[in-house]
Steps between C-alpha positions, in 0.01 A plus 500: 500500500790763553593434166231593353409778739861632373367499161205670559751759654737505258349482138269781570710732671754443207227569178414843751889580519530475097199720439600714767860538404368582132281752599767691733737516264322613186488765739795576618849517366727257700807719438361779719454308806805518753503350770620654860593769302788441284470157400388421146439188381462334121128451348518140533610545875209729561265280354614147633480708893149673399386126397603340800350793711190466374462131509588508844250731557256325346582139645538622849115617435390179320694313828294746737140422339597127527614544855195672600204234301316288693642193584244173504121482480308820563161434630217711636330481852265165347845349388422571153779535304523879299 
């Protein structure tokens, strides 16, 4: 079961990163971010971090919803299931 509860983690949170990372950066130019300052990095840099980023973001959600689910049967006060 943890298996597949990593996949339903995973595979989701990764399609969200690729759309995610397309739509940020047909916005913005990844030369003109610097980070702390002074640092520049290369396009492929920039995108490779922003990807990761955001499918972090989006798996540590997808984990969250799966964390909070109900676990089991869930049954009313006549032991009906909902």
């Amino acid at each position: 079961m943890k298996c597949r509860a990593l996949m339903w983690v995973l595979w989701p949170s990764f399609l969200i990163a690729g759309a995610t990372s397309a739509a940020v950066f047909a916005l913005v130019d990844p030369l003109d971010i610097e980070f702390l300052g002074y640092i520049q990095a290369s396009r492929q840099v920039v995108y490779a971090m922003g990807f990761f980023l955001f499918w972090l973001m989006a798996a540590l959600s997808s984990a969250l919803t799966i964390h909070m689910a109900p676990r089991g049967r869930i049954v009313d006060e006549f032991d009906d299931p909902i």
